[in-house]
C-alpha positions as CSV (number, residue, x, y, z in Angstrom):
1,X,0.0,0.0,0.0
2,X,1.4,3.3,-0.8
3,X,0.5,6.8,0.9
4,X,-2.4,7.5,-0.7
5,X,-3.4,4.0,0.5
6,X,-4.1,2.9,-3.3
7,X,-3.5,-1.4,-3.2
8,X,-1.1,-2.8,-6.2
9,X,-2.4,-5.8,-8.2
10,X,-2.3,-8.7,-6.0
11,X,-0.8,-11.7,-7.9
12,X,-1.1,-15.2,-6.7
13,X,-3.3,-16.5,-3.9
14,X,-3.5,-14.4,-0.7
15,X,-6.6,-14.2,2.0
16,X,-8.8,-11.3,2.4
17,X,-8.4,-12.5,6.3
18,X,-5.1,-11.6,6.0
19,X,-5.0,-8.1,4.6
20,X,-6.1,-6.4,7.8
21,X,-5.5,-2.7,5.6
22,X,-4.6,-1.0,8.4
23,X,-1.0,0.6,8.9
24,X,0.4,-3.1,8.5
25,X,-0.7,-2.6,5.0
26,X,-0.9,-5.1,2.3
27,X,0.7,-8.7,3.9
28,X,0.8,-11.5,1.2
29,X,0.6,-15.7,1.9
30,X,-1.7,-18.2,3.0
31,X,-3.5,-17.7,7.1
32,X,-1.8,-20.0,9.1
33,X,-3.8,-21.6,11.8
34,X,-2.2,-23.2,15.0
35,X,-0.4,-26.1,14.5
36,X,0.5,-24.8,11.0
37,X,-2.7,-25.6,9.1
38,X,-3.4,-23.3,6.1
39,X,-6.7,-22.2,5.8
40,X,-6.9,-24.0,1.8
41,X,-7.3,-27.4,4.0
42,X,-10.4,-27.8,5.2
43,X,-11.5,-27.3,9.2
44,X,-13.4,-30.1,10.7
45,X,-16.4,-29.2,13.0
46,X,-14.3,-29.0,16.8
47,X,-16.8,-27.1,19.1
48,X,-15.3,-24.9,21.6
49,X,-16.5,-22.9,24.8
50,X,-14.7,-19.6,24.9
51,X,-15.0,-18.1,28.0
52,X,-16.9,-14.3,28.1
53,X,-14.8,-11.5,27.4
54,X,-16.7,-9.8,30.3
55,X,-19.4,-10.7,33.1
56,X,-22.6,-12.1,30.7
57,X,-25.0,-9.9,33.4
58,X,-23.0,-7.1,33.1
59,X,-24.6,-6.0,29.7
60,X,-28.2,-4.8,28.0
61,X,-28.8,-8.3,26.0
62,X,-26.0,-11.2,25.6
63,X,-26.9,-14.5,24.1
64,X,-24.1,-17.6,24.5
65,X,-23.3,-18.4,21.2
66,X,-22.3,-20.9,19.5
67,X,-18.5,-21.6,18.5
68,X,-16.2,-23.8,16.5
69,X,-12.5,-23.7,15.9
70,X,-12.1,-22.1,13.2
71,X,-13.3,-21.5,9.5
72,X,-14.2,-24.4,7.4
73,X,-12.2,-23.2,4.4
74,X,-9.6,-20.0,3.9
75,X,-13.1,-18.1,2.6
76,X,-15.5,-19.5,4.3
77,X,-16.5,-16.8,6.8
78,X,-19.8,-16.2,5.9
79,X,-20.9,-20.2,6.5
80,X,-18.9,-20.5,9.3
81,X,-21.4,-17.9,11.3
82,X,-24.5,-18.7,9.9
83,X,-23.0,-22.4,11.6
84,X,-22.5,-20.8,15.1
85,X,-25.8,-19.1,14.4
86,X,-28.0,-22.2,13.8
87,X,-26.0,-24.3,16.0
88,X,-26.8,-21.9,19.0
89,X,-30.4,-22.7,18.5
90,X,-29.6,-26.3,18.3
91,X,-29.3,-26.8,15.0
92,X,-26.8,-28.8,13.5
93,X,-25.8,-28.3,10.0
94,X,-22.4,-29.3,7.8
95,X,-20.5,-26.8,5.6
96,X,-21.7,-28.7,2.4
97,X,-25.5,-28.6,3.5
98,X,-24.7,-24.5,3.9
99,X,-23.3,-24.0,0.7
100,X,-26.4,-26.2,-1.0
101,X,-29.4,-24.0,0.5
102,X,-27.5,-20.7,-1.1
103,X,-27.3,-19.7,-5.2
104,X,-23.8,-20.3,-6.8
105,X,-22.7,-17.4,-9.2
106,X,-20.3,-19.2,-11.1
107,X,-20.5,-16.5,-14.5
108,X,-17.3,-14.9,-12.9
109,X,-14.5,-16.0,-10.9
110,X,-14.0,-12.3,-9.1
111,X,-11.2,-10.1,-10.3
112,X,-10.5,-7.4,-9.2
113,X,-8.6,-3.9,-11.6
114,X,-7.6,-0.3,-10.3
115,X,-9.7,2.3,-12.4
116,X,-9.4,6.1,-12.3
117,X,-12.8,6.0,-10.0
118,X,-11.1,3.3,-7.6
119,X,-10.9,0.0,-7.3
120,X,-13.3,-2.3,-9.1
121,X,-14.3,-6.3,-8.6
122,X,-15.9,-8.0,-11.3
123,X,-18.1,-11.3,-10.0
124,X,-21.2,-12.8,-9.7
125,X,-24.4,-11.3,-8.2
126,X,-23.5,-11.3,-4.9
127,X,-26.9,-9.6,-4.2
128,X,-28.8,-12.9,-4.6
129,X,-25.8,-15.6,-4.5
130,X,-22.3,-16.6,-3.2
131,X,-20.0,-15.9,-6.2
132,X,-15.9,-17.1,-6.0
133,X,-13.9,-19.9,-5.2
134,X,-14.0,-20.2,-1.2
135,X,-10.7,-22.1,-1.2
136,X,-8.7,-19.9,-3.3
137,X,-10.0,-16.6,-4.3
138,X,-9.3,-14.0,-2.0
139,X,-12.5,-11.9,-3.3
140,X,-15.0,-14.9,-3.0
141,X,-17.9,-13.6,-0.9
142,X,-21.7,-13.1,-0.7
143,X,-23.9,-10.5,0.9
144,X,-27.3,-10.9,3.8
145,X,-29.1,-10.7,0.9
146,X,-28.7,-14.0,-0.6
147,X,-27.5,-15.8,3.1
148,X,-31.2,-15.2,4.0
149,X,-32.1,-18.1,2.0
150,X,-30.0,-20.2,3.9
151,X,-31.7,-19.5,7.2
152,X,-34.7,-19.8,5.9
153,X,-33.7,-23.4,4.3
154,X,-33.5,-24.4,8.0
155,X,-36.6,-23.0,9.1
156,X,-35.1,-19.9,11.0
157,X,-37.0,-16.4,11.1
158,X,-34.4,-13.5,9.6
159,X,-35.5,-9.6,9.2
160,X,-32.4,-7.4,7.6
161,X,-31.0,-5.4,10.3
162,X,-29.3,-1.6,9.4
163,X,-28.9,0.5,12.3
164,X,-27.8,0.0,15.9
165,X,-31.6,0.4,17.3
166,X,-32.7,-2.6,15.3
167,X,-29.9,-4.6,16.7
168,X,-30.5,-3.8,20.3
169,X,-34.1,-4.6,19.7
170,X,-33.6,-8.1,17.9
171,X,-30.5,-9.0,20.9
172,X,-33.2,-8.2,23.3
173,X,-35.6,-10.4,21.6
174,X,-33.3,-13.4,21.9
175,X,-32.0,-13.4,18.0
176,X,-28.9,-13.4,16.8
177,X,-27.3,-10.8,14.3
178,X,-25.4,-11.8,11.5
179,X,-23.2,-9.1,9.9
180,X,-20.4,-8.2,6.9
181,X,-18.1,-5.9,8.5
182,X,-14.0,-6.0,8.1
183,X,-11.5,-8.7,9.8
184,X,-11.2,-7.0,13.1
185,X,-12.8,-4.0,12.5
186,X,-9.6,-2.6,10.8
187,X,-10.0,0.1,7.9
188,X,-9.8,-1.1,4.5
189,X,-9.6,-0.6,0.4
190,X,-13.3,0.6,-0.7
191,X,-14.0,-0.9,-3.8
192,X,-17.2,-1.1,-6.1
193,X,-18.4,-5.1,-6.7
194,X,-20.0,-5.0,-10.7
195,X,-22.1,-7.7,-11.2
196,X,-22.5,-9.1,-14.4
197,X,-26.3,-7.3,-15.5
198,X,-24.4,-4.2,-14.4
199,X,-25.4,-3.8,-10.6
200,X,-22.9,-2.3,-8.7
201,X,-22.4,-3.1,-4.6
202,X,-20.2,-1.5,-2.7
203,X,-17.6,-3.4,-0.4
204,X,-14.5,-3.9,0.9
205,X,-11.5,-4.8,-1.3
206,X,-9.7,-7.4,1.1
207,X,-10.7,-7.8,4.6
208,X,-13.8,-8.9,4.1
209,X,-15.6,-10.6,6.9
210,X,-18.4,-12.1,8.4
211,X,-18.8,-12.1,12.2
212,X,-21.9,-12.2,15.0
213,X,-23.2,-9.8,17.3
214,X,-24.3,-11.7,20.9
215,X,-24.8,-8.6,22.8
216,X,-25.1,-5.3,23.7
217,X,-24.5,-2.7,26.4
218,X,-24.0,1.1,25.9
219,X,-21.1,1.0,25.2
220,X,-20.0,-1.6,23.3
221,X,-21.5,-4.4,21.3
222,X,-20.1,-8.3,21.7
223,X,-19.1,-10.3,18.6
224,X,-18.7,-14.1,18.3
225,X,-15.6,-14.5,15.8
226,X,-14.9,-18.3,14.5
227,X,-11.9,-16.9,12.4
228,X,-10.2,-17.0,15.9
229,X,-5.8,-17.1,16.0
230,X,-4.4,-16.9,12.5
231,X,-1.1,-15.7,11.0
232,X,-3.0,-12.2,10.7
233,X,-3.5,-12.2,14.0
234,X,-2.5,-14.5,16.5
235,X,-4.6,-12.5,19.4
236,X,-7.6,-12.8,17.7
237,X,-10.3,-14.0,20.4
238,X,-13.8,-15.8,19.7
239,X,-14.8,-13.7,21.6
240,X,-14.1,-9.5,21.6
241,X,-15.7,-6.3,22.6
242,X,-15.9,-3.7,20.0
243,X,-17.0,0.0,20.7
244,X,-20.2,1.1,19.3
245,X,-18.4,4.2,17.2
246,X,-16.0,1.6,15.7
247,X,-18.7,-1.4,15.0
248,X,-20.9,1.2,13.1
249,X,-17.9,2.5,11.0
250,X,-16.5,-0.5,9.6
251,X,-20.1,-2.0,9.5
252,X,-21.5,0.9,6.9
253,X,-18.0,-0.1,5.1
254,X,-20.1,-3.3,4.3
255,X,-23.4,-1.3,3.6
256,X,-24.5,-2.0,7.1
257,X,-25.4,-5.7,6.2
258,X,-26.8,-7.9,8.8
259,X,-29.5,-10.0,9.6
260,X,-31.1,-10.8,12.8
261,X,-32.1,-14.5,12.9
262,X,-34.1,-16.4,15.9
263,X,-36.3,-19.3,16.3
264,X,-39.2,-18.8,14.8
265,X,-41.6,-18.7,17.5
266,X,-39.2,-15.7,19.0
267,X,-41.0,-13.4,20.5
């Protein structure tokens, strides 16, 4: 990355979970997990238990998620929360039966050029399917929009979600909220996503993520991560408190995307 923090081609395979675009800039290579895994090789289901970043009673809403050990492929993010999500309302569910209740794109494996305007990513409708290679494409990704369906498939009730009021109201009403945001809430590369009718989404170049919010209090809002310790970030908790002022920022980055999914005889 350079000063105007304009991003250079990116040749060969690199994760989006590893360009956190913040000063570390632009870091190239597979994620390592522990042990030495890299994320291409796919993550068995291992569920853990993390223990609360803070006193459960201490905040407005919290609800125990679920969690695994980490993603089921390099790009899986998005699957790998709508798993915690179902599984926290006890139901079970495999990566493959994820990927099957969702549309495949598969008109264009993303790409991504630098145009006078900014940087552009050519895929699949990511407005009503997943679009990209999830164990080798750094852009692969999809959007609330078309994970709905998935939630659905399992018999879930989902509402979109867009503002911090709506979240506090669904977290008190014992649902889950799916978002997009960026890996760690770091800044990032805007970029415009072209489908290929022409529709135009805008996203987040490389450290795109998908991650849950469990709770609430003034504050600061709770998120379930299953990325968990990788080479980007060996720190990296299952479980983190982000302040409100920084959720919301690097949320809109994603076009505030989240969805709010419960039971549905939720209140």
């Amino acid at each position: 990355m350079d000063s105007g923090g304009r991003v250079g081609l990116i040749r060969g395979r690199m994760t989006r979970r590893a360009l956190a675009l913040g000063g570390a800039g632009l870091a190239a290579g597979y994620v390592l997990h522990p042990g030495g895994r890299t994320a291409a090789m796919p993550e068995a289901i291992v569920e853990i238990w993390p223990q609360p970043v803070s006193d459960p009673a201490s905040y407005d809403a919290y609800i125990p998620a679920a969690c695994k050990s980490g993603d089921f492929y390099q790009y899986s993010c998005e699957f790998d929360a709508a798993w915690a999500v179902l599984k926290t309302y006890g139901i079970d569910s495999t990566f493959e039966e994820l990927l099957g209740a969702i549309k495949i794109d598969r008109r264009i494996e993303p790409y991504y050029e630098e145009t006078g305007e900014g940087v552009v990513i050519y895929g699949g409708d990511i407005s009503t399917a997943y679009s990209g290679d999830y164990t080798g494409n750094f852009l692969a990704r999809t959007t609330g929009a078309a994970m709905r369906h998935v939630f659905k498939h399992f018999g879930m009730r989902v509402t979109h979600v867009h503002d911090r009021k709506r979240i506090e109201q669904n977290l008190q009403r014992g649902r889950l909220i799916w978002i997009k945001t960026t890996v760690d809430f770091k800044d990032w590369v805007p970029a415009t996503w072209i489908t290929p009718g022409g529709k135009r989404i805008e996203v987040v170049l490389s450290n795109d993520h998908a991650a849950i919010v469990i709770g609430y209090d003034r504050r600061v809002v709770v998120i379930r991560d299953i990325l968990g310790p990788t080479s980007s970030n060996w720190e990296r908790p299952y479980e983190y408190e982000v302040e409100w002022e920084t959720f919301l920022r690097c949320w809109a980055a994603q076009g505030s995307d989240g969805l709010a999914v419960g039971p549905p005889d939720a209140a």
